[in-house]
VOGU-3710 file (C-alpha; in Angstrom, 3 decimals, decimal comma):
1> xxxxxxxxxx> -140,677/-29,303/17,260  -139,111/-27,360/20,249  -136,322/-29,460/22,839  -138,145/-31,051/25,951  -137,710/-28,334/28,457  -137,819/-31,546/31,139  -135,018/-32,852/30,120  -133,140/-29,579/29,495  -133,890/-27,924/33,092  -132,993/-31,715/34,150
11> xxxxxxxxxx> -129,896/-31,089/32,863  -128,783/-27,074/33,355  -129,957/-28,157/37,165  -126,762/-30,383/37,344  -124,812/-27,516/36,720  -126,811/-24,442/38,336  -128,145/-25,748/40,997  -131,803/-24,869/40,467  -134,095/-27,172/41,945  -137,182/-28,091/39,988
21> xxxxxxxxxx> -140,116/-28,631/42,313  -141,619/-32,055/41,165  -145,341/-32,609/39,320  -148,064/-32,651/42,326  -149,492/-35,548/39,807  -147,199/-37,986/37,374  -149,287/-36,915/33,859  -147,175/-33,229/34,561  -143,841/-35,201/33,687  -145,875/-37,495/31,344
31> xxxxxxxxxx> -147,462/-35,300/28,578  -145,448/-35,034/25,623  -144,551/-31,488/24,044  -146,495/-30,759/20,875  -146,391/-27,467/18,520  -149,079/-25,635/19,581  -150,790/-24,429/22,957  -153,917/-25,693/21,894  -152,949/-29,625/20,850  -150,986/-29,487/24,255
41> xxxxxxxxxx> -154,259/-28,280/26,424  -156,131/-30,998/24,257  -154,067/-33,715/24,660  -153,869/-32,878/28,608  -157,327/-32,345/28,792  -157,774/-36,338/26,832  -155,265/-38,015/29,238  -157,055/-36,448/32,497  -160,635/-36,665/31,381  -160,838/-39,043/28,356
51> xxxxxxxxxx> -162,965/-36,416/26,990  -162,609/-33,939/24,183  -164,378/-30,868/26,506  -164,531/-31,180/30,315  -167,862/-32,940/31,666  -170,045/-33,208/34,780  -171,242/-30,446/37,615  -169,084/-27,217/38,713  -167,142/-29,107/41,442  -166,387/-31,643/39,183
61> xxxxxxxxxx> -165,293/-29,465/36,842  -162,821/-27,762/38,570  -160,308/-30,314/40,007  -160,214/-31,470/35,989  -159,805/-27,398/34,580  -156,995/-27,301/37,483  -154,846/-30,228/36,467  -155,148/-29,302/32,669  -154,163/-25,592/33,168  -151,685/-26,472/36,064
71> xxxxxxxxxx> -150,105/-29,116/33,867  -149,575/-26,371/30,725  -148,917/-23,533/32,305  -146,124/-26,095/34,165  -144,809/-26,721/30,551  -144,327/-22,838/29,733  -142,249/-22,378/32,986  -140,449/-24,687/32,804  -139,729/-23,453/29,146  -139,258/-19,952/31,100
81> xxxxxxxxxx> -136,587/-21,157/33,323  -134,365/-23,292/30,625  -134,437/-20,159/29,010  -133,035/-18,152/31,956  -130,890/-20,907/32,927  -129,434/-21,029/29,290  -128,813/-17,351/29,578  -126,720/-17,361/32,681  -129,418/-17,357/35,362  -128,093/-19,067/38,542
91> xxxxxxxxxx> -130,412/-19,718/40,882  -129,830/-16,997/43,095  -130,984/-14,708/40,381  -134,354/-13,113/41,220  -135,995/-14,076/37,873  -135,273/-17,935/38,511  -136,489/-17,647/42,271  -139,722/-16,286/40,964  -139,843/-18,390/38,151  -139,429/-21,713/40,676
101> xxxxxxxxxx> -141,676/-19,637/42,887  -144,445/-20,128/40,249  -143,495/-23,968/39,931  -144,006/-24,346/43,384  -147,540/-22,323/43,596  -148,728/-24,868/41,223  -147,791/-27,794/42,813  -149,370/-26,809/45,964  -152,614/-25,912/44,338  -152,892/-29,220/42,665
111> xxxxxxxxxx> -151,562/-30,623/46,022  -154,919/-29,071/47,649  -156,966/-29,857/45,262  -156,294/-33,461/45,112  -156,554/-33,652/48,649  -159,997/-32,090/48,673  -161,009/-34,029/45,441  -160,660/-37,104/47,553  -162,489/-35,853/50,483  -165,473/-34,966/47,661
121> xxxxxxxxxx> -165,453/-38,301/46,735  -166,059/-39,756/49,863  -168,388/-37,682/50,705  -170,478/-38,473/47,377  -170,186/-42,450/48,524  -171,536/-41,608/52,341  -174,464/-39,409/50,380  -175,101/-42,760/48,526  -174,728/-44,786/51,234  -177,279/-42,843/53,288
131> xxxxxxxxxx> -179,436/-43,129/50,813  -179,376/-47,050/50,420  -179,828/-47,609/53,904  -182,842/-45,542/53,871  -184,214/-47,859/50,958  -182,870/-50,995/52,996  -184,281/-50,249/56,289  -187,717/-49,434/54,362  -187,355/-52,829/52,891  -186,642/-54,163/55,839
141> xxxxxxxxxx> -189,520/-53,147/58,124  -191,923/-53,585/55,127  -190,695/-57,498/55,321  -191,224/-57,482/58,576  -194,910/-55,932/58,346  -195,497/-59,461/55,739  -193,719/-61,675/58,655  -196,008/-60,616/61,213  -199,225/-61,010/58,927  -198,041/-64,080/58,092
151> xxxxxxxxxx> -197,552/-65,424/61,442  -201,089/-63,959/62,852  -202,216/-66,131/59,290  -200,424/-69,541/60,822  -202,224/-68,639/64,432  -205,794/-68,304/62,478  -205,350/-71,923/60,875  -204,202/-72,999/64,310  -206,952/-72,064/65,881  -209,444/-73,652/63,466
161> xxxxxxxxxx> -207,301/-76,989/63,384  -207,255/-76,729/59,336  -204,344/-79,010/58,735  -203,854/-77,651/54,705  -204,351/-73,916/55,810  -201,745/-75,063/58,511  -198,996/-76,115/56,242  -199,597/-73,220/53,505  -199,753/-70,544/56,295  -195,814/-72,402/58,069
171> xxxxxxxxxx> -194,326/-72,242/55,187  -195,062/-68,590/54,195  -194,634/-67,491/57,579  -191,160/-69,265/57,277  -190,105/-67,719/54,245  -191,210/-64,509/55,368  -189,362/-64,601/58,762  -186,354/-65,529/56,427  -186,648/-62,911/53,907  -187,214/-60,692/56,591
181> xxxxxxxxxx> -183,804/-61,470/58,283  -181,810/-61,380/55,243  -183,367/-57,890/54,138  -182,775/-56,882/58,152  -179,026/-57,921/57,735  -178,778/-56,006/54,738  -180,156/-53,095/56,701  -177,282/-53,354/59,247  -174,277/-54,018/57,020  -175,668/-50,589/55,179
191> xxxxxxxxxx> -176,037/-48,941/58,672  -171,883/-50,034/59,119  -171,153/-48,948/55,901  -172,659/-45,244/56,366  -170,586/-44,860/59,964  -167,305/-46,480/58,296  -167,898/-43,288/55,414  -168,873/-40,919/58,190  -165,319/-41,838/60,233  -163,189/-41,629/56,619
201> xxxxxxxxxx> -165,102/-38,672/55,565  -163,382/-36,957/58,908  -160,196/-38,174/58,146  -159,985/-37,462/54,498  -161,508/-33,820/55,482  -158,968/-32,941/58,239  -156,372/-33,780/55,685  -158,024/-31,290/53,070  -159,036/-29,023/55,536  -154,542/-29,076/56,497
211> xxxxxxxxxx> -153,610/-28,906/53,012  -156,083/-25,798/52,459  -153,997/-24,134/55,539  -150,795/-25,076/54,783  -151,154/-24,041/50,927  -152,415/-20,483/52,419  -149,192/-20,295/54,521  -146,808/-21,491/51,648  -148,567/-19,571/48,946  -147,753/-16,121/51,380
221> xxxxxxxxxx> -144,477/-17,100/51,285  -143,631/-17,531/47,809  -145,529/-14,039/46,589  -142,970/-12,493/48,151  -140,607/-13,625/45,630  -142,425/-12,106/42,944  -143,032/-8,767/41,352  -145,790/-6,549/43,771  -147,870/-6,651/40,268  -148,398/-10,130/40,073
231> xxxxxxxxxx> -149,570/-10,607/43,558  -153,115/-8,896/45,180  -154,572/-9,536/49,258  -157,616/-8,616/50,087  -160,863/-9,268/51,938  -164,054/-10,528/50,111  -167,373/-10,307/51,962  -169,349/-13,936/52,176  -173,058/-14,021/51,741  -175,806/-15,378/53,676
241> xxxxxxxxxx> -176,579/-18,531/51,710  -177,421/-22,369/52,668  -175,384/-24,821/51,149  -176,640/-27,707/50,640  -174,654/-31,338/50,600  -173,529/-31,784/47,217  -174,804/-28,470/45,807  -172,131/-25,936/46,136  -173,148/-22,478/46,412  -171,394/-19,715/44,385
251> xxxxxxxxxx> -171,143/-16,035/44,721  -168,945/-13,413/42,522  -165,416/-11,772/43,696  -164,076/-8,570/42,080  -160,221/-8,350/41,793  -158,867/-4,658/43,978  -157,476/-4,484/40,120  -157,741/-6,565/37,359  -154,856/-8,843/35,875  -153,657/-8,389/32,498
261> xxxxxxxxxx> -155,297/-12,242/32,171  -156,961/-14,896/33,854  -154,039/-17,103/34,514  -153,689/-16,462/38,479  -154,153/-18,977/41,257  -156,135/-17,857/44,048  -156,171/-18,874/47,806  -158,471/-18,004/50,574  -155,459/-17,485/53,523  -158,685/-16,746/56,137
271> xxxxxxxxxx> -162,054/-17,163/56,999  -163,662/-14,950/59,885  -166,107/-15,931/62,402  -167,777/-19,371/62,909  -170,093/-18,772/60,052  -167,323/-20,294/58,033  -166,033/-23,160/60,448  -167,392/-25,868/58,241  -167,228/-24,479/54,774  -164,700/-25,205/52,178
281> xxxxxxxxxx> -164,198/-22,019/50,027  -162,319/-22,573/46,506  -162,495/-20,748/42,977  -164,250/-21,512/39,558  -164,367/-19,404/36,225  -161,561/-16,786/36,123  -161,967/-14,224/34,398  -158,869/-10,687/34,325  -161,028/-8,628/36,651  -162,955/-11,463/39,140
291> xxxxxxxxxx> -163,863/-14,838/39,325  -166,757/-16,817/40,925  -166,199/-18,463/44,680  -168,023/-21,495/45,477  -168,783/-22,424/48,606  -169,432/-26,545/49,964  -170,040/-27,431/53,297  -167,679/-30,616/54,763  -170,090/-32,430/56,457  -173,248/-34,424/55,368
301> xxxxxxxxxx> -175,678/-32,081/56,181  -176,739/-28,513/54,608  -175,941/-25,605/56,473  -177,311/-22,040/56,762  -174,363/-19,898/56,431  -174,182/-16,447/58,172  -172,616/-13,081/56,537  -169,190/-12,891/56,798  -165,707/-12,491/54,698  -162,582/-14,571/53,908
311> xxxxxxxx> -158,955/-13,032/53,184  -157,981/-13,978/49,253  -154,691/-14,239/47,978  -154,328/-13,814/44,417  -151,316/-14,682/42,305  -150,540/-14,397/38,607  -148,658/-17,227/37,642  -148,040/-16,985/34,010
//
């Protein structure tokens, strides 16, 4: 069994003055060191997902194959700096400032992706929600179509002075007004629901939509305190595609030249044109030499997106 390198950097930090940038989420200080690389990524991938393999659509996919990669590849430099540190390293050295570069690249990609995780989610509940207040407000005016027959009903007997056809026709045109109002109040708490998921959705969005910026900035910073091998900028043309809510669209982007592996974060630093204003660009499936781009709108509606291209900053982080 190999020494906790948490408590070890803890430690040399006292004395070199290296400071460890903290776990974006609490399971990266959490996860106990095991032998191998593989019972490590399993027993991350268990505590995030509770499942032995990840589950559920691409864009659910990736938030969970982010935290379990972020959260080993955390473990190995962190093992990376204790060694450095134990060698002499002060953190002034080049090799630590790249290695805590690294550190921090991760915790700002988690960062992001947490932030646009919970913006996801909300969007999923207004989808829902729109979707019960159409069923409501069908519900709704289809009691209200039975009220109105039963009330012309009540007028009928009326009119022919039939006392028995009198009583029978009040009291269904009484329950009907009253199931009417109760599915009509239904209708409008739904309608209040959507609009309070419509004004978070903005709020949760703008937040994602900051974090995605400020991770670009930050994450153009730190590659310059690595080796010009490990970083690559470039421009990736965008296709014409319609993205529909919920339904993220994906296209293919080929690395300028391909890494030795697929362990490299990448951030889009710039989207051209207005074709992009309202689309969230992010990555999926790495592989050395490229790695597929998915594309989700931030609103509730699907949107035909023009051509046009996005700035990508890859980084090899381990």
């Amino acid at each position: 069994m190999r020494p906790d390198p948490f408590a070890l950097v803890d430690a040399l930090a006292l004395n070199t003055g290296v400071s460890v940038p903290a776990p974006a989420d609490p399971l990266g200080a959490g996860v106990p060191a095991v032998p191998t690389v593989d019972e490590r990524l399993a027993a991350l991938r268990m505590a995030i997902t509770d499942q032995e393999t990840p589950i559920g659509p691409p864009m659910r996919n990736r938030p969970i194959a982010l935290k379990v990669f972020a959260h080993e590849t955390r473990l190995d430099l962190l093992e990376t700096l204790t060694q450095q540190l134990l060698n002499g390293a002060s953190a002034t050295d080049a090799e630590v400032k790249a290695t805590v570069a690294r550190l921090d690249l991760l915790r700002i990609a988690l960062a992001t992706s947490n932030a646009q995780q919970a913006a996801d989610e909300v969007r999923l509940a207004a989808v829902e929600a729109k979707a019960t207040l159409t069923a409501s407000a069908t519900e709704a005016n289809r009691l209200d179509i039975i009220a109105l027959k039963a009330a012309d009903v009540l007028l009928q007997a009326q009119d022919a002075k039939d006392a028995t056809a009198i009583a029978a026709a009040q009291a269904t045109a009484t329950q009907a007004r009253s199931e009417a109002a109760t599915a009509q109040k239904k209708a409008e708490d739904d309608a209040a629901a959507v609009l309070a998921l419509q004004a978070q959705l903005a709020t949760v969005q703008a937040t994602a939509n900051a974090a995605q910026v400020s991770a670009a900035a930050n994450a153009t910073a730190l590659a310059g305190k690595l080796d010009a091998s490990a970083v690559q900028r470039f421009t990736t043309p965008t296709p014409q595609i319609t993205v529909a809510v919920g339904a993220p669209a994906t296209f293919n982007v080929v690395l300028p030249k391909p890494f030795a592996t697929n362990q490299y974060l990448v951030f889009f630093t710039k989207a051209s044109g207005a074709a992009l204003l309202n689309v969230q660009l992010s990555d999926t499936a790495k592989l050395p030499g490229s790695f597929t781009a998915t594309m989700q709108q931030t609103g509730l509606a699907s949107l035909a997106v023009a051509p046009s291209s996005a700035e990508v900053l890859a980084i090899l982080i381990s």
